[in-house]
N, C-alpha and C positions, 0 to 999 in steps of 0.2 A: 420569421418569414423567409423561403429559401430565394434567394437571388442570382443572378446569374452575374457571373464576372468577364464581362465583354472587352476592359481595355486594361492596357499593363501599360506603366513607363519606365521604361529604363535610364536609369543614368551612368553614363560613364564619368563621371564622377572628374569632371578637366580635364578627360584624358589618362588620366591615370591606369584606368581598367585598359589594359594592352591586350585584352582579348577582344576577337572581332566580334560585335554581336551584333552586327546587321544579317546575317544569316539566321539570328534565332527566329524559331516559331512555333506561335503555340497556337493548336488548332481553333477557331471558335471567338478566337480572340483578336484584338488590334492591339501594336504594339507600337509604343513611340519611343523615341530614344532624344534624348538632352544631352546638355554636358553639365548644366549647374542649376537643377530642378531646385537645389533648397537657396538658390540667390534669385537671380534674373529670370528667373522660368516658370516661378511660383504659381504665375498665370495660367498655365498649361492646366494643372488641377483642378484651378476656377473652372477653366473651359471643358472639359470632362467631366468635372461631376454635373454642373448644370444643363450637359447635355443627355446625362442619363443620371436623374435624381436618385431612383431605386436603387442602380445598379453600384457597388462598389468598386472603387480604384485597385489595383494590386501594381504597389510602386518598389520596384528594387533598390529600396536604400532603407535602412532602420535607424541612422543615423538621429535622423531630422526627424521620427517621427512624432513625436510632443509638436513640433513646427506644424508640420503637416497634418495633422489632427485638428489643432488650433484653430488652422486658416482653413480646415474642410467646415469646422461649427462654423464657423464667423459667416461662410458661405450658405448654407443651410437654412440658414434665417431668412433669408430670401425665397426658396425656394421650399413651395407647398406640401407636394411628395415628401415623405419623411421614413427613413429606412431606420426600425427599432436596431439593427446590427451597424455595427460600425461602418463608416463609410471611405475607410481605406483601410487594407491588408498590407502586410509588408511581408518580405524578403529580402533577404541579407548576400545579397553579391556579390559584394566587394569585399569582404572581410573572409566569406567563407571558399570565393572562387578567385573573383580579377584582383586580386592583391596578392600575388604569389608568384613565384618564379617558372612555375608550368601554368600562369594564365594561358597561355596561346592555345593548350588543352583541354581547357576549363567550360568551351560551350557546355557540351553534355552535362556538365553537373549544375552549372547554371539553370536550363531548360529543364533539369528535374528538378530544383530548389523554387521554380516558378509554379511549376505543372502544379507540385507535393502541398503549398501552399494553396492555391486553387481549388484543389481537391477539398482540404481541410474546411475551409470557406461554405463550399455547398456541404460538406456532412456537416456541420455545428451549426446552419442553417436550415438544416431541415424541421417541419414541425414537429417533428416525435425528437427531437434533439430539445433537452431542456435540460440548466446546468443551473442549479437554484443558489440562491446568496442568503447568508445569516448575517444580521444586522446584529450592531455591537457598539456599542458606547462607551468611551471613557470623560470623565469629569476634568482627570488630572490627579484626583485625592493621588499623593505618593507618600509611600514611605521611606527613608532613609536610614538602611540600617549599619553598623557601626562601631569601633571601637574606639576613633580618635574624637570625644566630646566636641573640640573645637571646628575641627573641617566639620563633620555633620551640621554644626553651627551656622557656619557660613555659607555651605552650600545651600542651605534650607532659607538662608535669608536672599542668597543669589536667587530662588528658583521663585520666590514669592510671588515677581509677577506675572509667572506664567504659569504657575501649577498652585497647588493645595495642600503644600508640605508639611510631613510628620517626624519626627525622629524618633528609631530605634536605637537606645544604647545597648549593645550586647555584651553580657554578661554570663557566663558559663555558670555562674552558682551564685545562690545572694546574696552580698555581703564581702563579695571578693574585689570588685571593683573599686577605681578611686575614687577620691569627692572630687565633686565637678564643679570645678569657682564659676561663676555667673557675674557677669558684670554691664550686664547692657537686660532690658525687657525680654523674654520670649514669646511672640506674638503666636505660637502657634503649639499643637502639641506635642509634646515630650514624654517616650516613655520610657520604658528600661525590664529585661528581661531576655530569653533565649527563643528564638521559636525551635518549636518542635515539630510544624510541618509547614508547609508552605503549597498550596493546591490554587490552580484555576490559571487564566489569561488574563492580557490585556480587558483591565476591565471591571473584572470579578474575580481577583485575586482574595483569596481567605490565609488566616497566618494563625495557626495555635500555636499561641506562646504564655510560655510556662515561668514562674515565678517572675509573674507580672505587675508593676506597680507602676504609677506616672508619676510625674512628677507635680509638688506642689505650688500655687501660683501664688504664694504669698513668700517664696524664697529669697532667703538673702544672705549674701556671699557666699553659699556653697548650695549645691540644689537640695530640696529636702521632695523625700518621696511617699507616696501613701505604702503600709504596710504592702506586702507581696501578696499576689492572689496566688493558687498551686494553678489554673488557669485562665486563658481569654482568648477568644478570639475575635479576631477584627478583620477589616475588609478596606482591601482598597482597588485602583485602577493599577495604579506600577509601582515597583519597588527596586530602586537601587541597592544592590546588594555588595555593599563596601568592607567586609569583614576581612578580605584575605586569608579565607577559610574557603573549606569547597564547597562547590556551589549546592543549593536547596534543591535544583534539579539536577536530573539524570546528566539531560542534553540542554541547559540552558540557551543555547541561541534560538532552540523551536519555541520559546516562550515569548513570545512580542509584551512588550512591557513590564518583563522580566531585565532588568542591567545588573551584570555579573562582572564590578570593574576590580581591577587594583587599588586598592586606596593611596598606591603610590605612581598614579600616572594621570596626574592632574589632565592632559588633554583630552583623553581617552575618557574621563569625567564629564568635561566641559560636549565634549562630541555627544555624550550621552543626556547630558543636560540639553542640549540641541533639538537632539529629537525628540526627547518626550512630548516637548512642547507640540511636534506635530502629531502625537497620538491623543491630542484630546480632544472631544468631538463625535460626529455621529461619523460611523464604518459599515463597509460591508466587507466580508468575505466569502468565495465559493464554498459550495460544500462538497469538500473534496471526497466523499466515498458515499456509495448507495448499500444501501443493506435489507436484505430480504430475512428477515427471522424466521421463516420455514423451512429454508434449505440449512441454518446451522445446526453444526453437528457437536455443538459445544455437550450438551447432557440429554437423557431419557432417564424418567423413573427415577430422578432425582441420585443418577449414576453420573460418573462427571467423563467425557469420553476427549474431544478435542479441546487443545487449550492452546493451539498458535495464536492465536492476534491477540488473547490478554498478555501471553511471556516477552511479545514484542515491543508492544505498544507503553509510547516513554514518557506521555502527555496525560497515564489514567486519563483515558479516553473512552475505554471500550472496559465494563463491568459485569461481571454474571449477572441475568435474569432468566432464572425460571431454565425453560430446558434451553434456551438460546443466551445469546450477552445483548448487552442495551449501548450503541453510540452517541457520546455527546457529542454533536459537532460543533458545540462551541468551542471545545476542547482540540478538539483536533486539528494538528499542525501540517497535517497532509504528504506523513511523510511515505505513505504507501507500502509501510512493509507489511502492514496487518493482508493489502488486498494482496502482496506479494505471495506471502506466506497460505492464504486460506483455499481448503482443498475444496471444496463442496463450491465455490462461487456465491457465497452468500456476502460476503465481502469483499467490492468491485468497486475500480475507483471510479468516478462519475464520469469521467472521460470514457465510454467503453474502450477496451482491449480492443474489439476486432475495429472500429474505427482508427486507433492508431496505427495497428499493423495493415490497413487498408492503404496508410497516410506512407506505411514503408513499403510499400507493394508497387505504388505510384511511384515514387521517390528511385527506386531502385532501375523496374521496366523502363520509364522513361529514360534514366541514362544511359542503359542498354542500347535501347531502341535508337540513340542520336548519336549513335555513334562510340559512345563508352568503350575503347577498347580494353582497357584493364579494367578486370573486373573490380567493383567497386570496395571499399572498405568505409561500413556506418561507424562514426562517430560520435559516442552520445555524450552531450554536455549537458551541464546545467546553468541555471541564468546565475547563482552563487556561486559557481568556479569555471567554468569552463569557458564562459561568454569572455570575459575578462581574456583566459590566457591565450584563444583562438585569435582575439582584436591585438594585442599584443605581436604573437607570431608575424601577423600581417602587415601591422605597423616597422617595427621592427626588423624583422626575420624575414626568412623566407615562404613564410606564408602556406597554406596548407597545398600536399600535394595535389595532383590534379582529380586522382580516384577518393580522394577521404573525403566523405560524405558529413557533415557535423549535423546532428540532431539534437534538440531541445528535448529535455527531459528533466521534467519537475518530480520524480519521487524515485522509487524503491521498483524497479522494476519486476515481471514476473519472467518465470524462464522461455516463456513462448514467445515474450519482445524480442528475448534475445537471440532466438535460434530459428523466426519464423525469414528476417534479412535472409540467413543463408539457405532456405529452400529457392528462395528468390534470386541469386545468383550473386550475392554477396560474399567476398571473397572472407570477410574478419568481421566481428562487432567489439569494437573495444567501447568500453564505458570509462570515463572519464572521472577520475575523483582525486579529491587530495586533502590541505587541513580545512580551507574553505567551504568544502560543502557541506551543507544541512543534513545529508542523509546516514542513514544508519550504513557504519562501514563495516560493519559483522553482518549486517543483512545482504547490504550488497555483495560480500564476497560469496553467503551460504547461497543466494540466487546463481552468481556467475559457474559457483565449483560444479553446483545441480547442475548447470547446460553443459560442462567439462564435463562431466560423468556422461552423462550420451555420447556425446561426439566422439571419447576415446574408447568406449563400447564399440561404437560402430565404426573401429578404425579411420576416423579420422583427427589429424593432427588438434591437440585439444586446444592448442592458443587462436582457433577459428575464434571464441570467444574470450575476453581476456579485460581481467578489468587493471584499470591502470593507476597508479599513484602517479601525479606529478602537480608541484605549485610553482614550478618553471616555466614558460614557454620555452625557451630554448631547449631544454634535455627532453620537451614533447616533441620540439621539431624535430629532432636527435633519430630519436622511437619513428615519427612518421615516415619521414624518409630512408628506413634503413629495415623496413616490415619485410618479413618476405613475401617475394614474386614467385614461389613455385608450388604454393596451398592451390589444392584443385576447389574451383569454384560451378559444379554443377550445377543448371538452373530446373528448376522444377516448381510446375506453378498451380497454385492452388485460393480457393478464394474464400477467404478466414470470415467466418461466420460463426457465431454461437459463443456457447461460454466460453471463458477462458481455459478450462480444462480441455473443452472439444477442439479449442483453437492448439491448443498444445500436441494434443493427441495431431493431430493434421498433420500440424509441421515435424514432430518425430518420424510420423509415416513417410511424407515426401521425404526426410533425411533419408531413411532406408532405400528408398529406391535407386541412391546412387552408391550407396554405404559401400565401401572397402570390402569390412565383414558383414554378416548376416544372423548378427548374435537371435537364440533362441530365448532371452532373458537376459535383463540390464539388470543388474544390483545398483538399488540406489542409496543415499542415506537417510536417515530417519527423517521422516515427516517429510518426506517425497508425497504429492498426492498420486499414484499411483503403487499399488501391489498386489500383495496376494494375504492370505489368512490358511493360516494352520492348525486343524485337530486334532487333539490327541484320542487315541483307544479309547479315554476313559467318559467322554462324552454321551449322554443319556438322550441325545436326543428332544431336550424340552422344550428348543428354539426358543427361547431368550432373546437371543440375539437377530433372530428376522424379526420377532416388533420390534428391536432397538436399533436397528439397521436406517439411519435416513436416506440412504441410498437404493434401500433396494439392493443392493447386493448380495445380500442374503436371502436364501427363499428355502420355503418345507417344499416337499411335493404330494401332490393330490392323490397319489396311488398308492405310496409305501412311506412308511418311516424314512425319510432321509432329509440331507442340510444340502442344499445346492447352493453352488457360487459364481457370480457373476464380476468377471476379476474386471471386466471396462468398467464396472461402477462402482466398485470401490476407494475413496477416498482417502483407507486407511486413519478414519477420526478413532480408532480406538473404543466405539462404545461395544462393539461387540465384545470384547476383550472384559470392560468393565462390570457390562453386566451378567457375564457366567457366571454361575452358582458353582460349577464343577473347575473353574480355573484352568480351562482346555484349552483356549484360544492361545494364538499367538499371532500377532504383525510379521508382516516379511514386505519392506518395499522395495520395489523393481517394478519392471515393464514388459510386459510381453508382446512384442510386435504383434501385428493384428493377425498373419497369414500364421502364425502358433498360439494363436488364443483360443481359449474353447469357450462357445457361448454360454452353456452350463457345468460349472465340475463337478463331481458327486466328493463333497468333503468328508461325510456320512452317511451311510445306509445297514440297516441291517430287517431282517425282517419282522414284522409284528406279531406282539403276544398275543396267543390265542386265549379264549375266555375255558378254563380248565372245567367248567361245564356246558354251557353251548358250542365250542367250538369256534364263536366270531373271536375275528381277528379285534383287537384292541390296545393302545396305547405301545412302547417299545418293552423288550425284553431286558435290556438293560434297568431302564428308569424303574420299572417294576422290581426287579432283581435288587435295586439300591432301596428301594422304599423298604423291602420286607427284609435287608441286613439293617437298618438302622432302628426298625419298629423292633423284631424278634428277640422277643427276652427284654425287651425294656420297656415293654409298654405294658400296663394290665389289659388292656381291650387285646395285646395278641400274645399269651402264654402259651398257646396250645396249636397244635397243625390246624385243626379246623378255622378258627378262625385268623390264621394267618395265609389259609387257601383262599378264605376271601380275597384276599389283595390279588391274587391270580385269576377273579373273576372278572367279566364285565359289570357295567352300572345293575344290569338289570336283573343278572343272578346273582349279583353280591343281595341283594333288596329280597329275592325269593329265597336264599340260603340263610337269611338272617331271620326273617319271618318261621321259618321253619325247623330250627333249631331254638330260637327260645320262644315256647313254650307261654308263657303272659303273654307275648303278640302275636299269635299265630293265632289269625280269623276264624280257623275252622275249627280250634278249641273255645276259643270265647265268645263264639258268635259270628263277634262283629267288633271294629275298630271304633 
């Protein structure tokens, strides 16, 4: 249900926030201001939420929010009205603006960090906004797998009363291992062998392993074990993986009840024993990506054309089916690069794209509009690294300039995130990374370099976008304060609607209209979703490639032999390419600004065979020319001129010239058929 968000409370936090914020104002809205909203003032909350049931709080502190959350349920209960959305939003004030040494500057980005949040609120409230949950279970079953017999031991007898522990002894070959003295009961299972894959999550973890035996429960003094299977597989909820080998996944951190320790850092252990405990139980999780199987461009005709999100994706998540791929999302760690990467928009994260660039649209105008005199610089964090080194700066440091804007950013972004800020008057977008965060750092870069490639096309300086390493706060505060002041920050404004490829296309075009240069063609790198397609000479004409086209970018024409091309819609997935029979195609990705694009190109044309007896036009002169070099002289049906002129007829005098020349079927010799 969509709500409207009528009161904000601010807190200045003791006094601390040295910026004045009795002047902020947000239209629409009442605003109160505290000094110690998570002590003595708790009350305040009470008395706002049960004066407007429906309506949600939006309180600048995130501190306390577990606090404030707590004591809005506990209120609730009272009160009949009942809002399915949460009944308080947050924003972060003090860490991201009044904790900093240009606080006194810091209204304007406060009043956008209020507004941006607000915004957000009514879009993920509206009815056509629905962000669905996959329910998931864990028991606890663990495995423990291994090579020091004893610590496996004792870990598995520590964890007994909070999980349902197994032990893997691993052994690289059988028979190479040593005997294992036993000297106490083993109340639970023991096996011994190597895996050979290791698939699935928290949960529904699956483990083939190879030269497998358990062990026997009638052992004494040393373990004895059932002969070896060549395989097995078995299942569990989590698996501690104690080998000091490398890890069974790619990216082991995206594995939730996946533990990838040292088997020599006993704490690091014990922390991991910690939490498993709270993974057992019933879960939900978001489903991070929506998928449309009609616009993938993955195969046709059983040709294989696009293959971004299976090369990406590190969680076998996403699988060929048929002419499109199938997502599990239980699998899925939501790291975004698949929706990064995918040209066609059949793979889109559940968050739509143009609502969050809507969420940057607000975020930016607003601190424009109050005054913002430096143009602003978006900063994108993540809640696994970024959150951390920003609270740090501010605690410590000197805290974030007065223009750097920090945004929340859970995955893999696409290049329109990053380049739509600067049509909006955004001076930089730096993205935020280091060894902490979850996401793919090849993907993140091949994203960033893609928006460096435009911007230095179109003459402007390419660190506008710039993705950054750092697990310091200090040498980020370093970097923020020392960015440069002389990148021209044009504003130009447009309002992002549509796929994420239309959204991209938008914001390239608004770049151009301030651009340096006026390029006629951007060379991009491969698997850019935007280019062009190239013909060779030797092309017959069979179009192929317009049925295997899921774009439409390709088309015959209804008058003459020829291949037209429509360069706004191609995606560059490669099937045309795949499926020529003549190997004429070729990819070329780039962009051609809009005011040099032609609506249709002629890639091919040539004019049609005529039928060497009536006269009608028919099929192309080439394709016909290839048929009768590859039949002449090799086939018995064409040894002779006559009936190799056939193939130069049309349907309907090839049918009268055949009847008429032999003799057994010609009607007027034997009658009748």
């Amino acid at each position: 249900m969509e709500t409207a968000l009528k009161d904000v409370l601010i807190c200045h936090c003791h006094n601390t926030i040295s910026t004045d914020l009795h002047p902020l104002s947000l239209p629409g809205k009442s605003i109160t201001h505290c000094q110690e909203l998570c002590k003595n003032q708790l009350s305040v909350i009470q008395e706002k939420l049960k004066r407007q049931p429906v309506n949600p709080l939006l309180i600048g502190c995130t501190q306390f929010n577990t606090l404030f959350l707590s004591y809005a349920e506990k209120i609730s209960t009272d009160i009949e009205a009942q809002n399915s959305a949460s009944p308080i939003i947050f924003a972060n004030i003090r860490e991201y603006a009044g904790w900093s040494v240009e606080s006194e500057q810091a209204l304007p980005k406060i009043t956008a960090l209020l507004e941006a949040e607000s915004f957000w609120h009514s879009y993920t409230t509206r009815p056509s906004y629905l962000q669905e949950v996959i329910p998931f279970s864990s028991s606890g079953r663990t495995l423990f797998i291994g090579k020091d017999f004893h610590q496996l031991i004792a870990l598995a007898k520590q964890a007994q009363s909070l999980l349902s522990p197994e032990i893997l002894l691993w052994e690289e070959k059988w028979g190479e291992g040593e005997e294992y003295e036993i000297f106490s009961t083993v109340d639970f299972p023991l096996h011994k062998g190597k895996i050979f894959h290791l698939a699935g999550v928290l949960g529904k973890f699956s483990l083939d392993i190879r030269s497998y035996s358990q062990a026997q429960p009638f052992s004494r003094h040393v373990l004895q074990f059932t002969p070896p299977q060549e395989k097995a597989i078995l299942h569990y909820d989590m698996v501690f993986d104690l080998r000091g080998e490398p890890p069974l996944f790619q990216n082991p951190r995206k594995h939730d009840g996946y533990f990838y320790l040292s088997p020599d850092e006993p704490a690091a252990i014990q922390k991991g024993l910690f939490e498993a405990a709270s993974l057992v139980g019933e879960f939900e999780k978001p489903r991070y990506i929506s998928f449309t199987p009609s616009l993938c461009a993955h195969s046709r005709s059983h040709k294989q054309g696009c293959t971004r999100c299976l090369e990406r994706c590190q969680m076998s998540a996403i699988a060929p089916e048929g002419d499109a791929v199938t997502l599990d999302a239980e699998l899925c760690a939501g790291c975004g690069s698949c929706s990064a990467v995918c040209p066609s928009g059949a793979i889109q994260w559940a968050e739509p794209v143009e609502g969050i660039i809507q969420k940057l649209r607000v975020l930016i105008q607003t601190y424009l509009k109050n005054g913002g005199k430096t143009p602003p610089v978006i900063l994108f964090i993540s809640q696994s690294h970024g959150s951390a080194i920003i609270e740090a700066m501010a605690r410590a440091g000197k805290g974030l300039p007065a223009h750097v804007i920090p945004v929340l950013f859970s995955h893999v972004p696409s290049a329109e995130v990053l380049l739509a800020p600067l049509v909006y008057g955004a001076r930089q977008v730096l993205f935020l990374t280091g060894k902490a965060t979850l996401m793919d750092q090849e993907e993140l870069k091949r994203v960033t370099d893609l928006a460096r490639v435009f911007l230095l096309t179109m003459g402007y300086p390419e660190e506008r976008v710039e993705l950054c390493f750092y697990d310091d706060p200090f040498d980020l505060e370093e970097k923020l304060y020392t960015l440069p002041q002389d990148i021209p920050a044009p504003q130009q404004d447009f309002f992002p609607i549509g796929t994420p490829r239309e959204i991209l296309r938008a914001s390239l075009e608004g770049l151009l209209e301030h651009a340096p240069h006026s390029p006629h063609w951007i060379p991009l790198p491969p698997e850019a979703p935007f280019g062009k397609i190239t013909v060779e000479e030797e092309c017959t004409l069979c179009l192929s490639c317009v049925s295997a086209c899921p774009a439409s970018a390709l088309q015959d024409s209804p008058e003459h032999p020829a291949l037209l091309f429509n360069e706004e819609a191609c995606i560059q997935c490669g099937l045309c390419q795949a499926v020529c029979p003549e190997r004429v195609i070729s990819l070329q990705a780039g962009y051609t600004p809009h005011q040099y694009r032609k609506n249709l190109a002629v890639l091919k044309e040539e004019e049609p065979a005529e039928c060497i007896s009536c006269g009608k036009p028919f099929g192309t002169r080439s394709s016909i020319e290839k048929v009768i070099a590859k039949l002449s002289g090799q086939h018995s049906a064409f040894q002779n001129t006559d009936m190799i002129n056939r193939i130069r007829m049309c349907a309907e005098c090839r049918i009268k010239d055949h009847f008429g020349h032999n003799h057994s079927l010609n009607p007027e010799k034997k009658g009748s058929l």
